[in-house]
MDTraj code that builds the backbone (N, CA, C; nanometers):
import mdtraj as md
import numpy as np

residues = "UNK UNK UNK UNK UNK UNK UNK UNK UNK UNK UNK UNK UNK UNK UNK UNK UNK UNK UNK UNK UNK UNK UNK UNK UNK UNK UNK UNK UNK UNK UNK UNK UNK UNK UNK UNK UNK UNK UNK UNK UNK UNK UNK UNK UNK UNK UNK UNK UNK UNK UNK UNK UNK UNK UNK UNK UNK UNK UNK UNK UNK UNK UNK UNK UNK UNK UNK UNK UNK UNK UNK UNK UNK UNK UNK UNK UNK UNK UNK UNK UNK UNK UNK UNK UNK UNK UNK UNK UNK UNK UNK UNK UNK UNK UNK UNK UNK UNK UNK UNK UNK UNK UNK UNK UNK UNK UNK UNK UNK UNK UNK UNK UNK UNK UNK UNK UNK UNK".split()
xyz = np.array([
    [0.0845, -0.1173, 0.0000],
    [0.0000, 0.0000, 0.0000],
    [0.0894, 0.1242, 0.0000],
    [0.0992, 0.1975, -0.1028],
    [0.1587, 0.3440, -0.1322],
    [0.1618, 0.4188, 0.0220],
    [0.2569, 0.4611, 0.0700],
    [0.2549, 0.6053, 0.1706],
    [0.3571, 0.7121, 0.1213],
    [0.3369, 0.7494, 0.2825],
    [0.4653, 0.8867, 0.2593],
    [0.5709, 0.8590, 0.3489],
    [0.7011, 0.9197, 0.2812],
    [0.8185, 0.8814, 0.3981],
    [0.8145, 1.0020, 0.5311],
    [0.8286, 0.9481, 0.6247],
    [0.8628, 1.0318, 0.7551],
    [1.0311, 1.0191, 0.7594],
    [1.0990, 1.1033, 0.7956],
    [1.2300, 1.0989, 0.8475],
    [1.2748, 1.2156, 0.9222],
    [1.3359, 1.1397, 1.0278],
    [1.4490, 1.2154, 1.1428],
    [1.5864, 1.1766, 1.1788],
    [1.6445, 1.2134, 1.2597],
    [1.7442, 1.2208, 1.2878],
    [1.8748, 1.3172, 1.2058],
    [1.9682, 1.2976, 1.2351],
    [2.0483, 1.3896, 1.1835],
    [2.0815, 1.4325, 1.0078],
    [2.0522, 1.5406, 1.0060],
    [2.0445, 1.6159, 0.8791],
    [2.1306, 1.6652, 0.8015],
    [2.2645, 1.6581, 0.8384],
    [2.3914, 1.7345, 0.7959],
    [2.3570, 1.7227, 0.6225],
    [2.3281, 1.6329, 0.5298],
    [2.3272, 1.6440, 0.3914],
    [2.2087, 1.6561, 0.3782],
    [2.0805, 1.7155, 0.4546],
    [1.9239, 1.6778, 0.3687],
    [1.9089, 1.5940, 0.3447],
    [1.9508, 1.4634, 0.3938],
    [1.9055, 1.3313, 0.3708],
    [1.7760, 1.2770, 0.4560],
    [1.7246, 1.3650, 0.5392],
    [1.5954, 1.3762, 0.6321],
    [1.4807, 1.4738, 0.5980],
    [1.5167, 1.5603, 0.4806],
    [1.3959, 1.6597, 0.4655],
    [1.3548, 1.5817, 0.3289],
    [1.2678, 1.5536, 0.2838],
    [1.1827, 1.4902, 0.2414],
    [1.1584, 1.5421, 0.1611],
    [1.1376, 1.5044, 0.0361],
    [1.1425, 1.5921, -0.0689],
    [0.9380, 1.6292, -0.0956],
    [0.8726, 1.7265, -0.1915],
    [0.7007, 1.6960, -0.1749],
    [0.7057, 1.6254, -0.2781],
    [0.7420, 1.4958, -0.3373],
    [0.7411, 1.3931, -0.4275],
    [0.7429, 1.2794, -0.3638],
    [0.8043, 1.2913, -0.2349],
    [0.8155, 1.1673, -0.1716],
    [0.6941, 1.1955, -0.0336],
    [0.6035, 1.2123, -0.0270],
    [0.5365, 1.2403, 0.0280],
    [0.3452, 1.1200, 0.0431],
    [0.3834, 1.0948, -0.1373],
    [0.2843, 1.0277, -0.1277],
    [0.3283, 0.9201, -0.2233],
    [0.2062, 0.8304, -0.2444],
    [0.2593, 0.7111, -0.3209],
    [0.3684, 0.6733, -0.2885],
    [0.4400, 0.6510, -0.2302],
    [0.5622, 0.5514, -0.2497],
    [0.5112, 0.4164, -0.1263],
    [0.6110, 0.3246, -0.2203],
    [0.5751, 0.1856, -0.2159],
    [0.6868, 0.1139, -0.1417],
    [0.8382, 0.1762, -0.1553],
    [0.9411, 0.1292, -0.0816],
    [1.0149, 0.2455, -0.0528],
    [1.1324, 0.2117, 0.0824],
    [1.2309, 0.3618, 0.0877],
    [1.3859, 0.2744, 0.1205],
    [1.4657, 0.3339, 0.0912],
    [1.6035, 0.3159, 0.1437],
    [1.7048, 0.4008, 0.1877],
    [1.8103, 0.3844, 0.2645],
    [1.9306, 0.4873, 0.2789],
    [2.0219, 0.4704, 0.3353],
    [2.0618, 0.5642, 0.2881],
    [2.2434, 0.5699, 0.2387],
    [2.2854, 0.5956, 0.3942],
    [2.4488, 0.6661, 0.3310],
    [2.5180, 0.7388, 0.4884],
    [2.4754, 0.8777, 0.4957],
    [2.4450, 0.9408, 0.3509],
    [2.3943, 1.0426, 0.3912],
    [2.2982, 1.0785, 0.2374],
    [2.2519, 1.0204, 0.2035],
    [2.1174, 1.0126, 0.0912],
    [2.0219, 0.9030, 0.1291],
    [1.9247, 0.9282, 0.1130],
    [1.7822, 0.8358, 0.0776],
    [1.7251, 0.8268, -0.0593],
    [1.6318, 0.7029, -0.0352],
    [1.5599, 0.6783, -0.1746],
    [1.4470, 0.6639, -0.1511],
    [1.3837, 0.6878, -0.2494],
    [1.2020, 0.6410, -0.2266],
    [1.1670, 0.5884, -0.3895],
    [1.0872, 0.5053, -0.3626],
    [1.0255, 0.4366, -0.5370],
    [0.8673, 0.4908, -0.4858],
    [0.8142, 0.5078, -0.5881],
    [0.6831, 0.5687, -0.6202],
    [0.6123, 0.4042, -0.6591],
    [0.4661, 0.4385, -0.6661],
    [0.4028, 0.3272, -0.6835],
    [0.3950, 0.2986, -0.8768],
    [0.4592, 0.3992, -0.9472],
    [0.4577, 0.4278, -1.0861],
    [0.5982, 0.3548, -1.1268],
    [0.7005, 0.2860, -1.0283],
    [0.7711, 0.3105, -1.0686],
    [0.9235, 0.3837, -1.0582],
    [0.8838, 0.4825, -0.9995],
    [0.9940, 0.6103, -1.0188],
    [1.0996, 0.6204, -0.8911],
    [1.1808, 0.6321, -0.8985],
    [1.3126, 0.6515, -0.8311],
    [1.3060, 0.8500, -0.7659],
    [1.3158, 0.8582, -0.6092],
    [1.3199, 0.9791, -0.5960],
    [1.4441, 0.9737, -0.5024],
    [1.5428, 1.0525, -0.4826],
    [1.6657, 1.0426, -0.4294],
    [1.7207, 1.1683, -0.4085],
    [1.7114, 1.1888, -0.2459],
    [1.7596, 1.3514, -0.1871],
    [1.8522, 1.3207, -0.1312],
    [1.9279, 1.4360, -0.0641],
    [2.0978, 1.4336, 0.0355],
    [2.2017, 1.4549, -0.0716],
    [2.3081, 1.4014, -0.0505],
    [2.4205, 1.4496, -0.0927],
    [2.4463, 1.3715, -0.2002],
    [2.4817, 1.4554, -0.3235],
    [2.5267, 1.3545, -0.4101],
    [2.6907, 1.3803, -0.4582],
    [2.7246, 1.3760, -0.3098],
    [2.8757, 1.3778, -0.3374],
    [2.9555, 1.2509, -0.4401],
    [2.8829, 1.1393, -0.4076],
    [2.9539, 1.0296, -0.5160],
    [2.8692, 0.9941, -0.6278],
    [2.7199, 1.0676, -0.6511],
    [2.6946, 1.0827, -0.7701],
    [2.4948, 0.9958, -0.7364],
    [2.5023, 0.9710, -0.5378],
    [2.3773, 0.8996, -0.5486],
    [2.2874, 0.9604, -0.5823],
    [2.2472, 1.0678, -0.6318],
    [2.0922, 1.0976, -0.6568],
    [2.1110, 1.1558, -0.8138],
    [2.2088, 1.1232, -0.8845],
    [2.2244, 1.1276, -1.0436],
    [2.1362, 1.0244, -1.0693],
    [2.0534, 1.0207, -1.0493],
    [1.9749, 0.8528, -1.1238],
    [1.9403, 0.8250, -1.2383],
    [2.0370, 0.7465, -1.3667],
    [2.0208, 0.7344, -1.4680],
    [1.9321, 0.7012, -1.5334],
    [1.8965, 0.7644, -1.6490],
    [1.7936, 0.7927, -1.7611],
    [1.7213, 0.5963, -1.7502],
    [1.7954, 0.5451, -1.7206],
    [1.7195, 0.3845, -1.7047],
    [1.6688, 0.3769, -1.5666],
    [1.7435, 0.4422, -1.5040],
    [1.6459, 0.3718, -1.3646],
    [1.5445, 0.4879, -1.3311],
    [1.5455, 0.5657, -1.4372],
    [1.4072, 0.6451, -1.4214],
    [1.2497, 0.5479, -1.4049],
    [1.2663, 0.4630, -1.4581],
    [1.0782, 0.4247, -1.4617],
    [1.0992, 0.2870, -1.4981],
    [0.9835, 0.1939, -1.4135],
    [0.9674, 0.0747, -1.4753],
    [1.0717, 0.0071, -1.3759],
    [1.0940, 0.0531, -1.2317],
    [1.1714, -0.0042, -1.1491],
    [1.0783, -0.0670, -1.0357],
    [1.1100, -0.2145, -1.0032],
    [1.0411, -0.2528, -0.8827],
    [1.0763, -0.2637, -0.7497],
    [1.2572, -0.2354, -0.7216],
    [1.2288, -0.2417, -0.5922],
    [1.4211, -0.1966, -0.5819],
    [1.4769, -0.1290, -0.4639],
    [1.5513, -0.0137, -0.4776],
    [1.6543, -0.0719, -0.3261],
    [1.7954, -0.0030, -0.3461],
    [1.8752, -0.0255, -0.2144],
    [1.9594, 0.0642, -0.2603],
    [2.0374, 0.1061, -0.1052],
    [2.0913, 0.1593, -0.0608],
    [2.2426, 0.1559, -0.0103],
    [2.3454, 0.1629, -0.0409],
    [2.4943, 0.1626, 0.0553],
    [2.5049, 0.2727, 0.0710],
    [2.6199, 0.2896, 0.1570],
    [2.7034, 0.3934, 0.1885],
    [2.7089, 0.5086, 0.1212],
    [2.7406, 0.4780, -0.0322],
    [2.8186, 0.5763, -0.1032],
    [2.7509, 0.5127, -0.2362],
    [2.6300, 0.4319, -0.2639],
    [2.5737, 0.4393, -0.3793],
    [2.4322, 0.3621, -0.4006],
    [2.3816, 0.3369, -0.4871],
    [2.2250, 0.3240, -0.5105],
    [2.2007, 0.1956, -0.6329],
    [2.1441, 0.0966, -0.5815],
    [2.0878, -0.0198, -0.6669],
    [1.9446, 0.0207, -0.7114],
    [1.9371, -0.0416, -0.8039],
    [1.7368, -0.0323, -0.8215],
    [1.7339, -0.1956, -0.9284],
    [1.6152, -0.2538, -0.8719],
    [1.6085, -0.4047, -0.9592],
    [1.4857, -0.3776, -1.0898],
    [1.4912, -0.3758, -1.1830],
    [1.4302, -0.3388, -1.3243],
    [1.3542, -0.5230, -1.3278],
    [1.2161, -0.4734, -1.3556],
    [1.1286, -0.6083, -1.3789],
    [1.1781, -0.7276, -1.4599],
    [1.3348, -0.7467, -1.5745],
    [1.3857, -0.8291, -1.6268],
    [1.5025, -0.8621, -1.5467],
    [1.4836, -0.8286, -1.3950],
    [1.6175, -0.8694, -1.3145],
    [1.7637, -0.8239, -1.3520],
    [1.7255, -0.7068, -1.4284],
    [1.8748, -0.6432, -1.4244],
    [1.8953, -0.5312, -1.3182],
    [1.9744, -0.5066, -1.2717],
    [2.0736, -0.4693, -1.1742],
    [2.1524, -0.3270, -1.1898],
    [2.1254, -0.2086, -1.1586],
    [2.2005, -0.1131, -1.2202],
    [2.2686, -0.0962, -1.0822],
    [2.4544, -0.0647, -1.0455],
    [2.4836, -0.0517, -0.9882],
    [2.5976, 0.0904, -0.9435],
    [2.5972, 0.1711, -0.8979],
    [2.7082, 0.2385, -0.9224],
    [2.7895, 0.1830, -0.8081],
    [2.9394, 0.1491, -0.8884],
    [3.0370, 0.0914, -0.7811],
    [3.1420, 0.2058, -0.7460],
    [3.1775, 0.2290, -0.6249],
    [3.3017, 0.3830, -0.6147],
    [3.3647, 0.3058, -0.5391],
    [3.4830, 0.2801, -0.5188],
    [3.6032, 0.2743, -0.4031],
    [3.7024, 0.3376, -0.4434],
    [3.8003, 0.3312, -0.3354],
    [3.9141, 0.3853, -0.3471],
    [4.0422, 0.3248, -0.4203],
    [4.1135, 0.3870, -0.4974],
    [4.1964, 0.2891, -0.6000],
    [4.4180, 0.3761, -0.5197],
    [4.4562, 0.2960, -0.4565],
    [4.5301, 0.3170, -0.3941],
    [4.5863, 0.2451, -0.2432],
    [4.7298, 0.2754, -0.2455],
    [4.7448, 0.2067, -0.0962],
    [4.6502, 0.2003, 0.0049],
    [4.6260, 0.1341, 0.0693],
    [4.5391, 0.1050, 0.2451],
    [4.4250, 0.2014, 0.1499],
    [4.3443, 0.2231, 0.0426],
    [4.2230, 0.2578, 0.0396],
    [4.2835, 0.4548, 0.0153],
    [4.3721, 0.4926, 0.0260],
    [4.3977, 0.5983, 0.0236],
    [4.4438, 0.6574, -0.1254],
    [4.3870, 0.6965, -0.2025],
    [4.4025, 0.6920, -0.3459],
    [4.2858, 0.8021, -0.3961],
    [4.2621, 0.7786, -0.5073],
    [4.1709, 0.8447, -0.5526],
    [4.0419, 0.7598, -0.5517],
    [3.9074, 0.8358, -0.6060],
    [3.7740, 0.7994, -0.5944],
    [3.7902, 0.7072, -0.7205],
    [3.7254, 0.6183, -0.7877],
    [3.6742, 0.5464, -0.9039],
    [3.5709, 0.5400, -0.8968],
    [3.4664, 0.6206, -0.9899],
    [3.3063, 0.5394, -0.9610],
    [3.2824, 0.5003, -1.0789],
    [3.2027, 0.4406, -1.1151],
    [3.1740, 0.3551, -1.3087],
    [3.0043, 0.2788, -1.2443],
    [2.9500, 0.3027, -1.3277],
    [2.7973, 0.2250, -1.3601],
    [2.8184, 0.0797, -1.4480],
    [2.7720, 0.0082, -1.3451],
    [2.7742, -0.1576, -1.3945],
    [2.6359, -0.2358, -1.4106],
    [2.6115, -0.2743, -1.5150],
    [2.4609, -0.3363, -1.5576],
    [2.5091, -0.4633, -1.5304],
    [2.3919, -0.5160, -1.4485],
    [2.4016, -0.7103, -1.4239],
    [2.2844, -0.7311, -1.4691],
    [2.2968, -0.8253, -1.5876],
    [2.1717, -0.9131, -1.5744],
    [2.1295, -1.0471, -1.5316],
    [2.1086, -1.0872, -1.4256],
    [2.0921, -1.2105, -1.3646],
    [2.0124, -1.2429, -1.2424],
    [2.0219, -1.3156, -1.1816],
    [1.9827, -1.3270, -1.0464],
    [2.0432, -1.3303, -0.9292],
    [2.1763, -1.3120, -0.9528],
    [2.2540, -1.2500, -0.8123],
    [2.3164, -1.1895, -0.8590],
    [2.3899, -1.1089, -0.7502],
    [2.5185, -0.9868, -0.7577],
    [2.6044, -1.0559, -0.6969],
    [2.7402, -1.0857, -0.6949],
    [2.8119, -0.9497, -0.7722],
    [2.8341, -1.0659, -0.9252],
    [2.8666, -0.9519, -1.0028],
    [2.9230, -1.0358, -1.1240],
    [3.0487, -1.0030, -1.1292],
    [3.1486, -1.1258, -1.1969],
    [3.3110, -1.0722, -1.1578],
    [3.3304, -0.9665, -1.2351],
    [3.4121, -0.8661, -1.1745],
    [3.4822, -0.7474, -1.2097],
    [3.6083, -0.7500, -1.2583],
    [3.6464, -0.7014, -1.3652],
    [3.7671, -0.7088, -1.3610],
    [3.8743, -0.5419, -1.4116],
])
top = md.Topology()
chain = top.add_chain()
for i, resn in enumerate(residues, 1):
    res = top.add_residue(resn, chain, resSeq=i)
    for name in ("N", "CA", "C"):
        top.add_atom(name, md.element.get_by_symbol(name[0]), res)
traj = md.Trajectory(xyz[None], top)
């Protein structure tokens, strides 16, 4: 049954003020370390807070026709009704993790994650 998201606690990125899109209809929510998500009952991907590593860029595919949505740290899944998988992957490319950012968009089509990377 469609609602609206409530959220509290700490606000430092707007990842708690709620956008008026996410207010009604939505069907699922998720979140980040400092972004959230909400799916609409249409479908639709809504995603506030920080998009320091690029989570609330939500690509022209995971616009619509999405059934069900997650959350890490530092990026955003959504599962598309043919079980594909849009993922943005970021880590750090360098000694002990200390390096620069890498982020890249990875399409899986299957029924589990991860698929090997190389």
């Amino acid at each position: 049954m469609p609602g609206t998201v409530i959220a509290w606690g700490y606000n430092g990125s707007g990842q708690v003020t709620v956008p008026e899109a996410a207010r009604s209809g939505v069907t699922a929510i998720a979140a980040g370390a400092a972004h959230s998500l909400a799916l609409t009952r249409f479908g639709e991907v809504i995603a506030w807070g920080t998009d320091y590593y690029g989570q609330l860029t939500v690509p022209e595919a995971a616009r619509s026709g999405v059934t069900a949505i997650a959350a890490g740290a530092f990026h955003s899944l959504v599962l598309r009704p043919v079980g594909v998988f849009l993922r943005l992957l970021c880590g750090f490319r360098g000694l002990r993790g200390m390096g620069r950012l890498v982020c890249r968009g990875v399409w899986w089509r299957g029924r589990s994650w991860p698929p090997r990377l190389r």
